[in-house]
VMD Tcl script that draws the C-alpha trace (Angstrom):
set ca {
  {32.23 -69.21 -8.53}
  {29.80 -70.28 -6.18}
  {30.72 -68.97 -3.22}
  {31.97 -65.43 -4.71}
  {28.14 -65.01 -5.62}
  {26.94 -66.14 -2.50}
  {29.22 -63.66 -1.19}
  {27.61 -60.55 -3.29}
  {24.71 -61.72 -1.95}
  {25.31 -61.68 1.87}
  {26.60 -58.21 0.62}
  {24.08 -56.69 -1.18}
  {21.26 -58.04 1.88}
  {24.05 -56.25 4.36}
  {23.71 -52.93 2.68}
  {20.28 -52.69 2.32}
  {19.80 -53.39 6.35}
  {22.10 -50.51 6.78}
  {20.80 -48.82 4.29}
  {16.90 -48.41 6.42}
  {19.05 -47.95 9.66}
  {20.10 -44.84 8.18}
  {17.08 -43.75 7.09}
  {15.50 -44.42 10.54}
  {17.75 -42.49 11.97}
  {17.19 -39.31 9.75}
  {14.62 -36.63 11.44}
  {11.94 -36.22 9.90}
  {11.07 -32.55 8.36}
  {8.33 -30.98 10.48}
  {6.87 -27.91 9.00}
  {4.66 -27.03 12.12}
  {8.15 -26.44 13.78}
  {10.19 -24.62 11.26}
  {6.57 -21.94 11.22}
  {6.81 -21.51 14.76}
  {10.64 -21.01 15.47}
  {10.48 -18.24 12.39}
  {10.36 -14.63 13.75}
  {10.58 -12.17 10.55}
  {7.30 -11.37 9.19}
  {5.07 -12.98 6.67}
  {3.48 -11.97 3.36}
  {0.80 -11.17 3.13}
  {-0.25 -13.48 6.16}
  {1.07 -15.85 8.36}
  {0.30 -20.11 7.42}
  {-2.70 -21.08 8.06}
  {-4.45 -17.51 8.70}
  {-7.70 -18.09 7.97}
  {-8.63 -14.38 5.78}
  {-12.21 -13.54 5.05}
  {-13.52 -11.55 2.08}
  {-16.57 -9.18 2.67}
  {-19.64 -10.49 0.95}
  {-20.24 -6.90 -0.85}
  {-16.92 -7.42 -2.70}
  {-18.29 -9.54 -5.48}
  {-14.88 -9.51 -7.55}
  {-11.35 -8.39 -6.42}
  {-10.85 -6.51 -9.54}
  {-14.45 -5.57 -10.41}
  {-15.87 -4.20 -7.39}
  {-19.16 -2.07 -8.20}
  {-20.32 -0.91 -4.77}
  {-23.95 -0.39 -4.54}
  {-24.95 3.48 -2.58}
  {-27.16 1.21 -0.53}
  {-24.50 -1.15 0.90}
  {-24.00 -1.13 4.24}
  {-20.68 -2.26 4.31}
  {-19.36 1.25 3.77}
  {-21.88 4.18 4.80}
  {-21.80 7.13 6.88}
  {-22.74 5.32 10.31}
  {-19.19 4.03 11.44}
  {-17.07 6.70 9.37}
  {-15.63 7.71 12.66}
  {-13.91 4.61 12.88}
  {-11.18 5.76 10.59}
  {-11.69 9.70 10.35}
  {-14.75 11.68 10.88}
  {-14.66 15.23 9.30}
  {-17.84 16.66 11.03}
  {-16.45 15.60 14.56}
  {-13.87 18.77 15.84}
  {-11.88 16.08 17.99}
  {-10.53 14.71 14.83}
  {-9.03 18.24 13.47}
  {-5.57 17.16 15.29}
  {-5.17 15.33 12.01}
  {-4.93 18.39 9.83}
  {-3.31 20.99 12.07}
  {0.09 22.14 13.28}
  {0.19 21.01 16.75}
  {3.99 21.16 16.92}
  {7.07 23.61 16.49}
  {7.20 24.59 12.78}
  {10.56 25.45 12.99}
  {11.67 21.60 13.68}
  {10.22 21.20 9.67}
  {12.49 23.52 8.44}
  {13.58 22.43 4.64}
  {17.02 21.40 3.84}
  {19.21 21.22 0.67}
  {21.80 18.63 2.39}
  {18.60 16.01 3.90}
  {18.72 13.18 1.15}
  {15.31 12.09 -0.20}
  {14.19 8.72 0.89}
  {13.47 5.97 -1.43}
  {11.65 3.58 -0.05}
  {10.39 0.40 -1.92}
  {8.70 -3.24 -0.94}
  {8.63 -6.67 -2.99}
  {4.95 -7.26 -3.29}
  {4.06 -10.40 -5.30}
  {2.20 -9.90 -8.53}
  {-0.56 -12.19 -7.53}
  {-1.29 -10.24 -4.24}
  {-4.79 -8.45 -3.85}
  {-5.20 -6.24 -1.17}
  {-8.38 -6.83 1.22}
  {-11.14 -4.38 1.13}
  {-12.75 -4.58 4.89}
  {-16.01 -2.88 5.97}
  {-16.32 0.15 8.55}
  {-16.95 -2.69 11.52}
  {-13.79 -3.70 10.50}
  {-9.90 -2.17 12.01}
  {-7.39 -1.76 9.77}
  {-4.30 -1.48 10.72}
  {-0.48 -1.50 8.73}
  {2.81 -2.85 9.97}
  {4.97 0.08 8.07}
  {4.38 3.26 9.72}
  {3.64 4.79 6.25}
  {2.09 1.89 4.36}
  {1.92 1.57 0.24}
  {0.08 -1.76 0.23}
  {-2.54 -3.37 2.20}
  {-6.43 -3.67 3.03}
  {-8.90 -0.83 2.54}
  {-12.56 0.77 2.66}
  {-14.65 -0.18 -0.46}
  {-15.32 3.13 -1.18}
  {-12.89 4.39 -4.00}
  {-12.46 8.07 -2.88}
  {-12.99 11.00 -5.49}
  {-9.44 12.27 -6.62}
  {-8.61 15.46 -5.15}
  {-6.93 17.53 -2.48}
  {-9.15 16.64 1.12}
  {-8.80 18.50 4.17}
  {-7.65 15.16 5.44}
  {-7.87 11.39 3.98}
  {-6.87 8.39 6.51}
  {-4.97 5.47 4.67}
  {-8.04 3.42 5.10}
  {-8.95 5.71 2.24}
  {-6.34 6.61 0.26}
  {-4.51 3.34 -0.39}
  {-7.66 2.12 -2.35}
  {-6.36 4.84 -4.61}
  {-2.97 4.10 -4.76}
  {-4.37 -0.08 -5.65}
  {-5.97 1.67 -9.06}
  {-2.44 3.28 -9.72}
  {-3.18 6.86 -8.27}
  {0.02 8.64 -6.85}
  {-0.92 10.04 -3.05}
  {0.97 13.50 -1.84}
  {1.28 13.35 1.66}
  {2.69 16.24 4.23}
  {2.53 17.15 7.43}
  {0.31 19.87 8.81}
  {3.38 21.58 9.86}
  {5.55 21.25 6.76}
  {6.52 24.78 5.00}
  {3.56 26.11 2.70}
  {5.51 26.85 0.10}
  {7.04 23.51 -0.79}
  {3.65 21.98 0.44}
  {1.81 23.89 -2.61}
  {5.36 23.38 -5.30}
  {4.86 19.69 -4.83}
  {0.88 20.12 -4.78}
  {1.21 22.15 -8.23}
  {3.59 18.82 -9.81}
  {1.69 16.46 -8.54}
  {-1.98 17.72 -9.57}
  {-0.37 18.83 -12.75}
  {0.98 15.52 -14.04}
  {-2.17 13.07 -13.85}
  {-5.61 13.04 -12.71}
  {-5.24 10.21 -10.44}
  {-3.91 11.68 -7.49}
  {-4.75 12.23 -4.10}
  {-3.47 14.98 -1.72}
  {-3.72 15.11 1.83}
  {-2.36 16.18 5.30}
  {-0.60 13.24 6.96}
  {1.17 12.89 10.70}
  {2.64 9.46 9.85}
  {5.52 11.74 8.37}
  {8.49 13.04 10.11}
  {9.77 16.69 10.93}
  {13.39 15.49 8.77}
  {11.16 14.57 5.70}
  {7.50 16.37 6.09}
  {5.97 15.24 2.38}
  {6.01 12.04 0.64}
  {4.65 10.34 -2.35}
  {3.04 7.01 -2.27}
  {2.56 4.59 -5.15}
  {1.99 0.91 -5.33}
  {4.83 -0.41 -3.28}
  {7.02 2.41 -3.25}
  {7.27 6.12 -1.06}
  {9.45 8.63 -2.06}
  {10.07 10.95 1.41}
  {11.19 14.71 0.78}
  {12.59 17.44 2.56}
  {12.53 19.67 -0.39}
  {10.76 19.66 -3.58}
  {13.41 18.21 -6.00}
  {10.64 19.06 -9.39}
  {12.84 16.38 -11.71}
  {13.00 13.82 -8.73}
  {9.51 14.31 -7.91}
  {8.43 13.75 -11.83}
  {10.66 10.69 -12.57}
  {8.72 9.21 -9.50}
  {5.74 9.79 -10.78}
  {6.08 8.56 -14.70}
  {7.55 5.36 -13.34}
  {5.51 4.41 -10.59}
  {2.27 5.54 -11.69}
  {-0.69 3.63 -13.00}
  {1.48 0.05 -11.25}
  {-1.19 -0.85 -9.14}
  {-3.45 -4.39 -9.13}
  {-6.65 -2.14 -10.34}
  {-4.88 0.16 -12.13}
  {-7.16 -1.18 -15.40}
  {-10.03 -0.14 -13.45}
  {-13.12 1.37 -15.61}
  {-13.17 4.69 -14.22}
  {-16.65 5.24 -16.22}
  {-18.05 2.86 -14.00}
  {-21.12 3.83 -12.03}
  {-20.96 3.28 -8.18}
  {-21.02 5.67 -5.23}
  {-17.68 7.73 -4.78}
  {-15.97 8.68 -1.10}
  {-15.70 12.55 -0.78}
  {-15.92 13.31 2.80}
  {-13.50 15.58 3.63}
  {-12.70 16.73 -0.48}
  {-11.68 20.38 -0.88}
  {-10.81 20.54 -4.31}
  {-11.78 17.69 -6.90}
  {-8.98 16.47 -9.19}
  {-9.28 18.08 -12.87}
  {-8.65 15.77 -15.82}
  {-5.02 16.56 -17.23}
  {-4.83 14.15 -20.68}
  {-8.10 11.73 -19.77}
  {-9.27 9.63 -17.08}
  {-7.07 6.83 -17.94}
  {-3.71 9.30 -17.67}
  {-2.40 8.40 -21.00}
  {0.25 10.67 -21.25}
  {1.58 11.58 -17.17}
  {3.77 14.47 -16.78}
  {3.52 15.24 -20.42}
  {4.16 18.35 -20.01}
  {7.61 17.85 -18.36}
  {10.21 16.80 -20.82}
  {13.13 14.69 -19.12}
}
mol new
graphics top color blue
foreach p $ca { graphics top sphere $p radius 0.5 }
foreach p [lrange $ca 0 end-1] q [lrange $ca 1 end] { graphics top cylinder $p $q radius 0.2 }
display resetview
């Protein structure tokens, strides 16, 4: 009996030797390697990015810009867009050969849509500050701290107009060379279903698709006006973005460089009721 424990023993000591050889020879996990051999992107920002916040934006969701900040004024406007400088007007005119923006009943519409997490909160930089998107036409990312006044503008970079889109606004884009008369069907839908909307000339689209609408994570590219398309885009993606319970009584300075025609109220501020008029 003796010796058949002794043996358990000599056993037991045996497989616990092997057992920490084995575990020496497992590789340890090293994060800082499995960061650096990834190549795909990262959201919102790489590990270990440091990010910094402007110190006018007092509150991510509460952001009452004073008119005598700095941050945002009229002396670096040209960074993104200046409307009283002539060598910006490529922005808003046909440069190119209308005929390649001819409509067509057989081009698709494109449905384009991101996973953004529901704790994200996009950056709002000052004018001393570039910002730049990876997606050539972005629905989510940094902006100026100026909300802009709803409205049609003779032109509105997305520096601009995605602060818009962050309160839940939907944003009409088209191209200066797009066909006037789908340009102004989709204008007359749009303006018609909320107040919160923002309409503007834009070359990030193409000659295949020459209007789009943008909402929080989401762009809906058209070759022609589909009216029920364009209004089942709207009711669902409207009002989704991280301010979108924004105070529009709120009293700070408004960004209207640019604004051609300000945005009439269609139910209330808050767009209670979009697209009521449209029954699906």
């Amino acid at each position: 009996m003796i010796k058949w424990f002794h043996l358990f023993c000599f056993a037991l000591v045996l497989l616990r030797i092997e057992s920490k050889s084995i575990k020496r020879k497992l590789p340890a996990y090293n994060e800082n390697k499995e960061v650096e051999s990834w190549t795909g992107k990262w959201f919102p920002f790489p590990p270990n990015t440091r990010t910094t916040v402007s110190p006018a934006r007092k509150d991510a969701e509460n952001d009452i810009i004073s008119s005598s900040n700095s941050c945002d004024d009229k002396t670096l406007i040209g960074r993104d867009f200046n409307p009283n400088d002539i060598r910006h007007s490529y922005n808003y005119l046909c440069l190119a050969n209308r005929t390649m923006f001819t409509p067509s009943l057989n081009r698709k519409a494109l449905l384009h849509e991101e996973f953004i997490p529901p704790a994200y909160r996009p950056a709002m930089k000052c004018l001393n500050e570039t910002i730049r998107y990876d997606d050539k036409i972005p629905t989510h990312g940094a902006f100026r701290l100026l909300p802009p006044k709803y409205g049609t503008y003779q032109f509105l970079p997305p520096q601009r107009w995605l602060r818009s889109v962050a309160e839940g606004a939907i944003v009409m884009l088209y191209h200066p060379c797009a066909y006037t008369k789908q340009v102004e069907l989709l204008q007359k839908t749009v303006s018609s279903c909320m107040y919160r909307h923002i309409i503007t000339p834009s070359l990030l689209l193409s000659p295949e698709r020459p209007m789009a609408l943008i909402a929080w994570g989401k762009s809906l590219q058209l070759s022609v006006v589909d009216e029920n398309m364009v209004v089942n885009f709207i009711k669902e993606n409207a009002k989704k973005g991280p301010m979108s319970n924004k105070d529009l009584n709120e009293t700070f300075e408004l960004y209207e460089s640019g604004l051609l025609t300000e945005a009439h109220l269609v139910t209330d501020e808050s767009d209670n009721e979009i697209c009521g008029y449209k029954e699906m």
